[in-house]
C-alpha positions, -999 to +999 in steps of 0.1 A: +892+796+479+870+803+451+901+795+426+904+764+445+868+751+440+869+761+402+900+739+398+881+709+418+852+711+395+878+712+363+887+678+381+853+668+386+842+676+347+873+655+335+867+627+354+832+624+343+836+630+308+863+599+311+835+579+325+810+590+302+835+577+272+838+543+279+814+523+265+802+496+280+781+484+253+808+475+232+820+444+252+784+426+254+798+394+230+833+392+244+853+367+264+858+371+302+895+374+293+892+401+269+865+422+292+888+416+321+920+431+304+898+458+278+870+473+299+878+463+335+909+483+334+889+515+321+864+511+352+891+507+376+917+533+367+888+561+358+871+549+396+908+547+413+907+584+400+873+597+415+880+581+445+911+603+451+894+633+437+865+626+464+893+623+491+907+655+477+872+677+479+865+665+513+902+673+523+901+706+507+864+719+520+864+699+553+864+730+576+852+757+561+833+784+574+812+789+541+775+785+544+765+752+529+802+738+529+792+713+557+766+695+538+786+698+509+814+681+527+788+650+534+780+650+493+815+643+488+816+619+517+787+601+509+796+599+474+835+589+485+813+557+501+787+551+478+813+549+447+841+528+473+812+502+479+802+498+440+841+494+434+845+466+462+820+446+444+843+446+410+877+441+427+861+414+450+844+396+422+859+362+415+881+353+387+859+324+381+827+343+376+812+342+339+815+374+315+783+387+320+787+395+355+821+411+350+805+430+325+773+444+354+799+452+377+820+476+349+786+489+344+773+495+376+808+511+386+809+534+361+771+544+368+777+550+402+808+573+390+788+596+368+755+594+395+785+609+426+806+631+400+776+651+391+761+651+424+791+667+444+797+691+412+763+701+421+769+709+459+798+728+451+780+750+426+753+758+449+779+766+483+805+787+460+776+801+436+791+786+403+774+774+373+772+735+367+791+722+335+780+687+347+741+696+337+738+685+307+754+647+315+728+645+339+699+655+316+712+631+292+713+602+314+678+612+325+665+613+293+684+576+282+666+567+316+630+579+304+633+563+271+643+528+283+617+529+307+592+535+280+609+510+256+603+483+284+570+494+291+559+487+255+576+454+257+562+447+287+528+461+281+529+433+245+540+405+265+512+408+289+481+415+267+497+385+247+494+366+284+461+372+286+451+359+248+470+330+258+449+326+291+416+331+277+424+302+250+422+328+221+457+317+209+482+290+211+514+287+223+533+289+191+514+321+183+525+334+216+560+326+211+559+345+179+543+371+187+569+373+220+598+373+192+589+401+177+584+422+208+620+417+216+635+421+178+617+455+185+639+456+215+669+447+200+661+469+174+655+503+194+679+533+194+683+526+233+699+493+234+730+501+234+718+517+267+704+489+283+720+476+311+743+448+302+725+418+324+690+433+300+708+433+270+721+397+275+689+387+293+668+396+257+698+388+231+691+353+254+656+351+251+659+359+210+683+329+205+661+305+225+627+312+203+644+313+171+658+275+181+628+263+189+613+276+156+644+260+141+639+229+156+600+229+142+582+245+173+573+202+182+582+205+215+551+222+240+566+215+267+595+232+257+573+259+244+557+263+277+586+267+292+602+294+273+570+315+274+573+313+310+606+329+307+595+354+283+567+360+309+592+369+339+616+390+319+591+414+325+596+415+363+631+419+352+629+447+329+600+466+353+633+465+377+645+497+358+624+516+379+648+516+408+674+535+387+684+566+410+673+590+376+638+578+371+634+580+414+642+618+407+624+624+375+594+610+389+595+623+428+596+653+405+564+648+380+540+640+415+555+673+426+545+688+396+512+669+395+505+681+430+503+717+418+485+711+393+458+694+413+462+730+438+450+746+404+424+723+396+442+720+363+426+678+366+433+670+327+470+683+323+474+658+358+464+627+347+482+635+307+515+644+329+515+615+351+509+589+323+546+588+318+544+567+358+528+535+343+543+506+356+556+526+392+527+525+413+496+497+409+474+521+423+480+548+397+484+525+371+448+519+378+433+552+381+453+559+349+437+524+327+401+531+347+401+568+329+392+580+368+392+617+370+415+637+388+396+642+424+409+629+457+416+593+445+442+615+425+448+633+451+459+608+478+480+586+454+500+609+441+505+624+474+513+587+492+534+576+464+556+616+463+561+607+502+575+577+497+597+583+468+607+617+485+619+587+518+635+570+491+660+597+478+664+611+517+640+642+512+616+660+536+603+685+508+600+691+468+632+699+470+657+672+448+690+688+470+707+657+479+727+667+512+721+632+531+753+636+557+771+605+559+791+585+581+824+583+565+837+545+561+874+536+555+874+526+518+905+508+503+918+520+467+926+487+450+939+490+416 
């Protein structure tokens, strides 16, 4: 049986390296047509392939006596469903739809692949004791995930101190609109958009086009002006979205953990220097964290209230990151 597994998980590392290859990034300025026969094709074949290999792990483990094989079997399941459900949404979408959306589907597809590779790769290694070769792919999307988080924060952060200048009559619109342009050529500009998700990177490329015409067109127009700022204003909503992504829920469910203990060991400092990297998650640390308020039992029960709920989130009753949800298995159809 053991033989068996190590076979699966050469499967499993070969269909995530596959994923990990194609580079969505690449199609940002193409036509529908050309996305729908370059990338989509990628996505589907490479998801057409998990989606067998899932059927084939539950198939192959389904019964098994092993301690730890049952939950492993709902992994796969739940993984089989969550990746089956992403896929739906890119052979359903409409031949009529514009290329950007294709574009978020192939992305969120081949997320989803990567996110269910590596999380079955991991059950297996901890039921049949094996090493995971699928560690490192998930540090490095956790670390892309960090870093954009912190890119968009310092945008983010800019836009809304620039907000308030406007507000308090200290500058005027034009000033705000160019001071808004350089915050996203810094954007544009960072190592981590090519990493962006493709509706951001469109979103921003957007937003750059739209203040360099009205500066082309002699910045006249204030209600135009207005407008645009507006825009620029609730791309931040947008971009703060970022901190749904499934890696950030970990890494962060994981820092309040670590935060927790530190509090235990009334290490106060190290707390509120670790848990600066949350800004932006929680208002109520965000707070604490701008007030300078010292680690006591303010700390105490927001860390604690906010760990809870992100532990609900990810379907954990403990520290523990182990993600054996069991799932109800749902017929999933394998259109090419």
């Amino acid at each position: 049986m053991v033989t068996q597994i190590q076979a699966l998980q050469d499967e499993l590392q070969a269909c995530a390296i596959t994923a990990d290859a194609i580079d969505v990034s690449l199609w940002d300025c193409r036509t529908r047509e050309e996305i729908a026969n370059g990338l989509a094709p990628q996505v589907v074949k490479c998801a057409n392939e998990s989606l067998a290999l899932l059927t084939k792990i539950v198939e192959s483990i389904d019964g098994s006596k092993r301690e730890g094989a049952a939950a492993a079997t709902d992994t796969a399941l739940m993984a089989h469903w969550e990746l089956g459900y992403k896929f739906t949404s890119l052979t359903d979408l409409k031949p009529t739809s514009q290329a950007i959306a294709l574009i978020e589907c192939c992305c969120r597809v081949r997320r989803t692949m990567l996110k269910c590779l590596s999380e079955v790769e991991r059950a297996l290694c901890r039921t049949w004791g094996m090493s995971s070769r699928l560690i490192e792919l998930k540090t490095d999307r956790r670390t892309i995930a960090i870093t954009t988080r912190r890119a968009y924060r310092g945008f983010i952060l800019s836009t809304r101190r620039v907000q308030s200048r406007l507000a308090a009559g200290e500058i005027r619109i034009s000033e705000a609109l160019r001071f808004s342009a350089a915050n996203l050529a810094k954007l544009l500009g960072h190592d981590i958009f090519d990493h962006m998700r493709a509706m951001d990177r469109g979103h921003v490329r957007t937003l750059q086009t739209q203040v360099f015409t009205w500066v082309r067109n002699g910045q006249a127009n204030e209600i135009g002006a207005r407008r645009l700022w507006l825009d620029i204003a609730a791309s931040t909503e947008l971009l703060n979205g970022i901190q749904q992504r499934g890696e950030l829920l970990e890494y962060d469910h994981e820092l309040l953990g670590e935060a927790l203990e530190l509090l235990d060991s009334n290490s106060g400092d190290d707390c509120v220097e670790k848990l600066s990297d949350l800004r932006g998650r929680d208002p109520v640390i965000d707070k604490l964290i701008v007030d300078g308020v010292k680690c006591g039992e303010d700390w105490r029960a927001a860390i604690l209230r906010l760990h809870t709920e992100l532990g609900a989130r990810l379907g954990l009753t403990s520290k523990s990151l182990e993600m054996d949800v069991p799932a109800v298995p749902i017929e999933i159809s394998e259109r090419a």
